[in-house]
KOLDOMI-338680 format. One record per atom (N, C-alpha, C, O): residue number from 1; residue in three letters; atom name; x, y, z. Coordinates in steps of 0.2 Angstrom, whole numbers, plus 2048, in hexadecimal, padded with zeros to 3 digits. Layout:
BEGIN
 num residu atome   u   v   w
 NUM    ala    CA   X   Y   Z
...
# end
This chain:
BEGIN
 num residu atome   u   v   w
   1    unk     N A20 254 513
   1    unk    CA A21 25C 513
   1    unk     C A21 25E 51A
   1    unk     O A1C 25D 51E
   2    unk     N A26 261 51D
   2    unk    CA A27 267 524
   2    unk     C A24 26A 521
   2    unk     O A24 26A 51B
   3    unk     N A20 270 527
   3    unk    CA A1D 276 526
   3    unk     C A22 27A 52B
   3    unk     O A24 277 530
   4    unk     N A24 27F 52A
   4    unk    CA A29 282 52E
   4    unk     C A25 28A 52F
   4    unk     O A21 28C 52B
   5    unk     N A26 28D 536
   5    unk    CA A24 295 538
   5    unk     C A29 296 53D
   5    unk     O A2B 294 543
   6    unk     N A2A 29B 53A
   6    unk    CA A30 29F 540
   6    unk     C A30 2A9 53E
   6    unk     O A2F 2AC 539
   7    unk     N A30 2AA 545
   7    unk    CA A31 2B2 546
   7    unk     C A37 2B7 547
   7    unk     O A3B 2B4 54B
   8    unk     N A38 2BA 545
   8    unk    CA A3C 2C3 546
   8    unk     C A3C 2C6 548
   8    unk     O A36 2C6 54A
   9    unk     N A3E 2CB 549
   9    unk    CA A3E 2D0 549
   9    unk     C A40 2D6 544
   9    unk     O A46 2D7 542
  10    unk     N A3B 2D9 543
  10    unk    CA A40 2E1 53D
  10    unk     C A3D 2E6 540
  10    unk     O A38 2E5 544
  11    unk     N A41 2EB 540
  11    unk    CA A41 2F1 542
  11    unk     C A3B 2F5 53C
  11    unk     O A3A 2F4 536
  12    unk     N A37 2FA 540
  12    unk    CA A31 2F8 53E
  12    unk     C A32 301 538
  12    unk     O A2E 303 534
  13    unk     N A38 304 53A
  13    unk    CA A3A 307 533
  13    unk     C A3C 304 52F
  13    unk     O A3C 307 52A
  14    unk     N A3F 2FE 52F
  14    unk    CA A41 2FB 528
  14    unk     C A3B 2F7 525
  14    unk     O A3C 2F2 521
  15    unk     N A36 2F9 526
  15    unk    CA A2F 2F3 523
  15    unk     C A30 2F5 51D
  15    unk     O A35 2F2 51B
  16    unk     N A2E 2FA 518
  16    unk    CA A2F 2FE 512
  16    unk     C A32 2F8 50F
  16    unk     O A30 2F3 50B
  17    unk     N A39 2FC 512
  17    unk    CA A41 2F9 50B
  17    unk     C A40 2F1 50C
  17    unk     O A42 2EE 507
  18    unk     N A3E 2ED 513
  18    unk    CA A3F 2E8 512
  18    unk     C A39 2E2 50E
  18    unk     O A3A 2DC 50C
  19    unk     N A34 2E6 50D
  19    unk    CA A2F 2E4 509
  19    unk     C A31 2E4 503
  19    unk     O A31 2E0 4FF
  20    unk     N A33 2EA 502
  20    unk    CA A35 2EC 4FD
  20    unk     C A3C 2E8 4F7
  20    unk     O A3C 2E8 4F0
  21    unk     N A40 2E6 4FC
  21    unk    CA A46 2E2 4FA
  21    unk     C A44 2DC 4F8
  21    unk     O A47 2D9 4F3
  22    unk     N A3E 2D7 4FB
  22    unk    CA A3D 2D4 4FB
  22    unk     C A38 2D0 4F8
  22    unk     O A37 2CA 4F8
  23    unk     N A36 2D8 4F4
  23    unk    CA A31 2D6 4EF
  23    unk     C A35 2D6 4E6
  23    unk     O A32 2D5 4E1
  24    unk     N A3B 2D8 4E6
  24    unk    CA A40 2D9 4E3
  24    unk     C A46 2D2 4E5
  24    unk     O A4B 2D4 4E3
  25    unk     N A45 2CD 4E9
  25    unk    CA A4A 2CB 4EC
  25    unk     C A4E 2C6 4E5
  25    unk     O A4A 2C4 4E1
  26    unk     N A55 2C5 4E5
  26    unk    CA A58 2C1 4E0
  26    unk     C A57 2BC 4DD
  26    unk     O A58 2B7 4E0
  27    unk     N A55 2BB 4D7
  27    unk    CA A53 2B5 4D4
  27    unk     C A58 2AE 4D5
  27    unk     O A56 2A8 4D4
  28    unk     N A5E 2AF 4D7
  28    unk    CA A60 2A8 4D9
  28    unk     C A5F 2A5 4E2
  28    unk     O A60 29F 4E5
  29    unk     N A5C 2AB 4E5
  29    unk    CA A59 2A9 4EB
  29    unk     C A56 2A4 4EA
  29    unk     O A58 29F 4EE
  30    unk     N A4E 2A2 4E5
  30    unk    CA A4B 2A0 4E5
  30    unk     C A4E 29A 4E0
  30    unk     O A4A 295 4DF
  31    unk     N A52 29A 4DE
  31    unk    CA A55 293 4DB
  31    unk     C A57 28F 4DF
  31    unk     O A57 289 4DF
  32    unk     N A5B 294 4E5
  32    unk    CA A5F 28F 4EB
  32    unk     C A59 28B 4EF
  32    unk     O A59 285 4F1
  33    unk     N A52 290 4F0
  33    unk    CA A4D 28F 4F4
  33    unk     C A4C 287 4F3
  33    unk     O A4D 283 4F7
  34    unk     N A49 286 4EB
  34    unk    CA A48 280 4E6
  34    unk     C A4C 27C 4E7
  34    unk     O A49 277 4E9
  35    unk     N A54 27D 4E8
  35    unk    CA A59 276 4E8
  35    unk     C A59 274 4EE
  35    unk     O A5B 26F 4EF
  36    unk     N A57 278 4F4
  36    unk    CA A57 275 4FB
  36    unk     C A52 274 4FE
  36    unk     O A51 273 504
  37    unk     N A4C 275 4F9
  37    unk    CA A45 26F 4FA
  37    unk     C A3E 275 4FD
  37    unk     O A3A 273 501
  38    unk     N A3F 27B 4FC
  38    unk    CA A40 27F 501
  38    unk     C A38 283 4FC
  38    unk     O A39 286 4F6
  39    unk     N A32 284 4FF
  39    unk    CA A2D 285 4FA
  39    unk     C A27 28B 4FF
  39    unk     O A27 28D 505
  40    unk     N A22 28D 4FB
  40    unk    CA A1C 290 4FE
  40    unk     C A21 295 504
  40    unk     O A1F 295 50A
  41    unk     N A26 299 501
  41    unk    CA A2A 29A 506
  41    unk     C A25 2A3 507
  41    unk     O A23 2A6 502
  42    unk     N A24 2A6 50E
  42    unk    CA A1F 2AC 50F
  42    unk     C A1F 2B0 514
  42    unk     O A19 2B1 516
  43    unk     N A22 2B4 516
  43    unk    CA A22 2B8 51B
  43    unk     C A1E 2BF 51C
  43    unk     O A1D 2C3 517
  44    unk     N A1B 2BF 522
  44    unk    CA A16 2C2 523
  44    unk     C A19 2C7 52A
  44    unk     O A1E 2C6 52D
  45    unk     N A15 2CD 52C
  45    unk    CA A18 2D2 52E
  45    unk     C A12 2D6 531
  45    unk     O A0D 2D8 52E
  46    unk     N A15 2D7 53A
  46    unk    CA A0F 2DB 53D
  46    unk     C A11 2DE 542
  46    unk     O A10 2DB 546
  47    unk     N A15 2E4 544
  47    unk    CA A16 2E7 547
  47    unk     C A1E 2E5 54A
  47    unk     O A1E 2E3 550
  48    unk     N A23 2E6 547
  48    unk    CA A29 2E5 548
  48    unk     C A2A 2DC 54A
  48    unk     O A2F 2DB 54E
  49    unk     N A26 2D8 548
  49    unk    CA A27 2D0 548
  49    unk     C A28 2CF 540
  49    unk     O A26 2D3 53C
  50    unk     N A2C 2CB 53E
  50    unk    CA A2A 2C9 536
  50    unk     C A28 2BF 539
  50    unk     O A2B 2BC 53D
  51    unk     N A23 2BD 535
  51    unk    CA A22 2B6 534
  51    unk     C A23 2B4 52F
  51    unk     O A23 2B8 52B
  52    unk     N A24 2AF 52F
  52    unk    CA A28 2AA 529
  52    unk     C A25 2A4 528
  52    unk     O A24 2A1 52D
  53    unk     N A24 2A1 523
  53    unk    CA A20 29A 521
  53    unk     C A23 29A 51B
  53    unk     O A24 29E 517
  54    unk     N A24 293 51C
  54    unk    CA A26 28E 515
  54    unk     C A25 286 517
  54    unk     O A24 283 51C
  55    unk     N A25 284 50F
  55    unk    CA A25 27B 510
  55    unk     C A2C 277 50F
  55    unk     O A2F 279 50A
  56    unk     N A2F 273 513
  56    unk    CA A33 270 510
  56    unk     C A33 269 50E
  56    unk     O A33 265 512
  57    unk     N A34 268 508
  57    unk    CA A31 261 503
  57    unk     C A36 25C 501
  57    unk     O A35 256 4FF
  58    unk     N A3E 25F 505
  58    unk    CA A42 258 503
  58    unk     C A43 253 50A
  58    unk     O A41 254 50F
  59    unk     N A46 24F 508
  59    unk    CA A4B 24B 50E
  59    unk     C A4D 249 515
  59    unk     O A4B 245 519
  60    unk     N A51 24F 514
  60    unk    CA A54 251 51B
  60    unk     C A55 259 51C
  60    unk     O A5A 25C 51A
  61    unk     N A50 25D 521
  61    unk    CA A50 262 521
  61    unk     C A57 266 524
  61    unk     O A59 26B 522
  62    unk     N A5A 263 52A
  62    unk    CA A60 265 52B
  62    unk     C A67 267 529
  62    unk     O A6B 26B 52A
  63    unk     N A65 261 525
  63    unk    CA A6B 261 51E
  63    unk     C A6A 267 51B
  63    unk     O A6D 26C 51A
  64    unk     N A66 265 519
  64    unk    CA A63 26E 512
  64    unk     C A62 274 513
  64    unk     O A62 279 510
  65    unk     N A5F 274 51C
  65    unk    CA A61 27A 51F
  65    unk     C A6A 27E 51E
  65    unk     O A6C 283 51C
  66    unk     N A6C 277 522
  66    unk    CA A73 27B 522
  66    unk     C A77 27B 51B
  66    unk     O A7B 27F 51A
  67    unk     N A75 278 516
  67    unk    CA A78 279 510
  67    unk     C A77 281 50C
  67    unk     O A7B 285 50A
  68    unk     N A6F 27F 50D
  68    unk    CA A69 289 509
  68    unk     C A70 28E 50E
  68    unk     O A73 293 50C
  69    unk     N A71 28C 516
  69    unk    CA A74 293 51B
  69    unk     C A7B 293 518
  69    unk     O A7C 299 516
  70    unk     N A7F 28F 518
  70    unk    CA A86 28F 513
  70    unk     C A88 294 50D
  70    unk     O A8D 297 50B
  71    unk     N A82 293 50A
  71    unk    CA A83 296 500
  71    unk     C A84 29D 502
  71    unk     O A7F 2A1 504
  72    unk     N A8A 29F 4FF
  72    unk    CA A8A 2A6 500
  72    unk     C A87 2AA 4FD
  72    unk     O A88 2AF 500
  73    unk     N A81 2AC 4F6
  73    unk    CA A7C 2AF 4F7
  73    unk     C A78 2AF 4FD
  73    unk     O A76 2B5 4FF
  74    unk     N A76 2AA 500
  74    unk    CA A71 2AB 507
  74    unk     C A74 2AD 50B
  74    unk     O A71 2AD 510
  75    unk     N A7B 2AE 50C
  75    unk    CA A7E 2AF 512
  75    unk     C A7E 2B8 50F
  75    unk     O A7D 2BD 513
  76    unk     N A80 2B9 50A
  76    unk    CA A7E 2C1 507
  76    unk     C A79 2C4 505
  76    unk     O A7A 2CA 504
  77    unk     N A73 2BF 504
  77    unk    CA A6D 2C2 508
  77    unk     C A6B 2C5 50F
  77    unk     O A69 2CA 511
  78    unk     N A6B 2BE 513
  78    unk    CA A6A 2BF 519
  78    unk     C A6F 2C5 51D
  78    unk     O A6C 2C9 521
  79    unk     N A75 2C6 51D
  79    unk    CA A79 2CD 51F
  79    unk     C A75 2D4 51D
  79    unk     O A75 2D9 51F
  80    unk     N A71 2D2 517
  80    unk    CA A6F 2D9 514
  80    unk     C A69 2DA 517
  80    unk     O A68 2E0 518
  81    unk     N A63 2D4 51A
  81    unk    CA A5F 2D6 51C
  81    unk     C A5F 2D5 524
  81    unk     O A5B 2D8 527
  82    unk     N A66 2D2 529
  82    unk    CA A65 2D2 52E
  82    unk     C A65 2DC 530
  82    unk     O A65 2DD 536
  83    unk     N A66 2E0 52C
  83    unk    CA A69 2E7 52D
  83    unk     C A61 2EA 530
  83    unk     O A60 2EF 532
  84    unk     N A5C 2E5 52E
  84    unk    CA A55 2E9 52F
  84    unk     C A54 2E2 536
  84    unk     O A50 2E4 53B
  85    unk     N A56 2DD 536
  85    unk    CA A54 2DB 53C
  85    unk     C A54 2DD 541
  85    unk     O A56 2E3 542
  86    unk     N A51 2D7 547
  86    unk    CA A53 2DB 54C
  86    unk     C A4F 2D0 550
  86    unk     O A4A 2CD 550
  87    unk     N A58 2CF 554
  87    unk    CA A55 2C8 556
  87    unk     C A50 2C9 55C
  87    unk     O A4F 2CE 55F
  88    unk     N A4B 2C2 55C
  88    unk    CA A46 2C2 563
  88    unk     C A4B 2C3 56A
  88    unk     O A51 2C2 56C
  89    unk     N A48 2C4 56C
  89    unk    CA A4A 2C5 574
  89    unk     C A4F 2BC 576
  89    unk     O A55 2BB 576
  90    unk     N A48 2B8 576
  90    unk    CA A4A 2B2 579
  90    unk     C A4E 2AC 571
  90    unk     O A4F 2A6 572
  91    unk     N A50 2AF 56E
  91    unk    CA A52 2AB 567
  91    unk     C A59 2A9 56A
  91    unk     O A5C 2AD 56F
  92    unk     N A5C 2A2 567
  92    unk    CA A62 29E 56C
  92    unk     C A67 2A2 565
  92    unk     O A67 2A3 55F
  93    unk     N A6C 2A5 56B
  93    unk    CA A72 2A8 569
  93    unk     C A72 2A3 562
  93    unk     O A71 29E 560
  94    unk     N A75 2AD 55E
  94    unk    CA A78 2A9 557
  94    unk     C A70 2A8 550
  94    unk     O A71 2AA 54A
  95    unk     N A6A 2A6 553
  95    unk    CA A64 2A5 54F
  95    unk     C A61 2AB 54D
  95    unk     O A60 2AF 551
  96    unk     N A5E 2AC 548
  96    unk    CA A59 2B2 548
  96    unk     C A55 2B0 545
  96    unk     O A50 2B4 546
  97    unk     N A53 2AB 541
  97    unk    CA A4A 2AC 541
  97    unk     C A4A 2A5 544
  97    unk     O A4E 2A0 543
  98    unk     N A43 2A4 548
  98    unk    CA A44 29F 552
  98    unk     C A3F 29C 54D
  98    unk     O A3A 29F 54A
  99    unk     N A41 297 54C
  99    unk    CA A3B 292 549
  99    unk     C A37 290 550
  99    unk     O A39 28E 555
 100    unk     N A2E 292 54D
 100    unk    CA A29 290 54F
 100    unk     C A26 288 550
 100    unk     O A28 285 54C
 101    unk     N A23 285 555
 101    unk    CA A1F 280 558
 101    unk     C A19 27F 555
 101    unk     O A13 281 557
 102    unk     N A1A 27C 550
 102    unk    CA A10 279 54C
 102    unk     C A0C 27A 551
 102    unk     O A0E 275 555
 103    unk     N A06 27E 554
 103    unk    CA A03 27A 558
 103    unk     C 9FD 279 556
 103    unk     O 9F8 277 55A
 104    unk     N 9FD 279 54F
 104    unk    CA 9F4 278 54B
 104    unk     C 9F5 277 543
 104    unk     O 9F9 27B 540
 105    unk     N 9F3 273 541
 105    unk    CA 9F3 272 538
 105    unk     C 9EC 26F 537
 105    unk     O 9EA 26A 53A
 106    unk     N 9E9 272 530
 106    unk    CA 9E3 270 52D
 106    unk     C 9E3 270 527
 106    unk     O 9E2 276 524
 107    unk     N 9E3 26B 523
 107    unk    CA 9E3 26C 51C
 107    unk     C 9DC 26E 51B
 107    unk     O 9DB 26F 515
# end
């Protein structure tokens, strides 16, 4: 199992709708989640950052990364929520949630 943490930004008037959409989010989202191994998935939220944690439980995460970013519901997801984003400063061109450096784990 990978543990994955990476940060956003949102615009800190769309907290609401985007809690809101999110708590409401599409049920085949989370089937795609399932087939590309993709679990405990959680994003948390403090002052125009969004954090994000998930586990990843298959194979090869690279692969199943770019596979999950291909499928056009998540590509029609993510258009609908980057409208509330807003990328980090220092994120490499192209990227918008900057995956995080474990620097501690404790079961």
């Amino acid at each position: 199992m990978i543990r994955i943490g990476s940060i956003l930004g949102l615009k800190e008037e769309s907290y609401e709708i985007y809690k809101k959409t999110h708590a409401n989010y599409w049920p085949e989202l989370k089937e795609l989640l399932h087939k590309f191994h993709f679990q405990n998935f959680t994003i948390f939220y403090r002052k125009g950052t969004l954090f994000s944690y998930y586990e990843y439980v298959g194979n090869n995460y690279k692969e199943d990364l770019l596979n999950w970013q291909k499928c056009e519901l998540v590509r029609a997801w993510n258009e609908e929520m980057r409208k509330h984003q807003i990328q980090i400063p220092d994120s490499p061109p192209g990227d918008w949630w900057v995956e995080l450096d474990e620097a501690f784990h404790a079961d």
